[in-house]
N, C-alpha and C positions, 0 to 999 in steps of 0.2 A: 090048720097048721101050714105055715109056710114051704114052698117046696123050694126057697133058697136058702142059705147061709150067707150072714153079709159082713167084711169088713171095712173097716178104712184104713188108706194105706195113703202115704205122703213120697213120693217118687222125685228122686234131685237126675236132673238131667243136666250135665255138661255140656257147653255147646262151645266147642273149642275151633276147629277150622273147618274154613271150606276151600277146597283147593280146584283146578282146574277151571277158573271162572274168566275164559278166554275172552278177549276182548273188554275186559272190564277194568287194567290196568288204572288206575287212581281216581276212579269213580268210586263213591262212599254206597256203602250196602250194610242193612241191616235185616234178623231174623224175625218175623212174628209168629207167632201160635197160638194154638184153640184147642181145648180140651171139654167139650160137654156146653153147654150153657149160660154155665156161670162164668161170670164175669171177673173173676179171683185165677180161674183157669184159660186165663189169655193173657196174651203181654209181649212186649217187643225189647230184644235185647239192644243192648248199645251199637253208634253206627260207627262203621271203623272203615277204611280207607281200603281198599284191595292194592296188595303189591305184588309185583309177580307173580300172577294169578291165584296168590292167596290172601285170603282174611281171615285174620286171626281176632278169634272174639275171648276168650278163654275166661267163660260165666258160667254159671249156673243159675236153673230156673228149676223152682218148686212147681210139681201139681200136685192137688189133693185128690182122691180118687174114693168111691165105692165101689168095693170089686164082690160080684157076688157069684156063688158056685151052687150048683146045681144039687141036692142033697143027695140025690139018688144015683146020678153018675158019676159026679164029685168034678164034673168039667167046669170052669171057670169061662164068665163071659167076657169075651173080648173088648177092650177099648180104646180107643183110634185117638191120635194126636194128629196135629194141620202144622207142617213148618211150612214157611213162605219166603221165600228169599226174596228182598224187597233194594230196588237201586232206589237211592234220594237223588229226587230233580231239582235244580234248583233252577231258579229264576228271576229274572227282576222285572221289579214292576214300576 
C-alpha cells in the first residue's frame, strides 16, 4: 500500500513587477523559470524595457504539479520553483 496520497494541481503565477532594479535604467530584462524536469515547466516570460527602476511584465505563467502528502502525517512535500532575472545583451556582429 502506498504511504502517499497524490494529486495534480495546475498553479497560475502572475508575474507583474519588479521594482528597485538600480542601475538598470533602459536596459531590456526578462524572467525565466524551472519547475521539476519537465520541459512544459520552464519558460521565459516576455522582455520589456526597465524604467525608473521598474519592469512591468503583467503575465501569467502555468505550472502543472504532483503534490503528494504523507498518509500518516497528512504533511505535504514541498516543491521549489527557479526565477532568474535575466538582462538581454545585445551586440553586433
Amino acid at each position: 500500500m502506498p504511504k502517499k496520497d497524490e494529486i495534480k494541481a495546475k498553479y497560475t503565477i502572475s508575474l507583474k513587477n519588479v521594482f528597485n532594479l538600480d542601475d538598470c535604467d533602459g536596459k531590456t530584462i526578462f524572467i525565466s523559470w524551472k519547475r521539476g524536469s519537465k520541459g512544459a515547466n520552464s519558460g521565459e516570460s516576455k522582455k520589456v524595457a526597465v524604467s525608473g527602476k521598474i519592469a512591468v511584465f503583467g503575465e501569467e505563467i502555468s505550472i502543472d504539479s504532483t503534490l503528494q502528502q504523507e498518509k500518516k502525517s497528512k504533511k505535504w512535500e514541498s516543491k521549489k520553483i527557479e526565477f532568474v532575472l535575466k538582462e538581454v545583451m545585445f551586440c553586433s556582429i
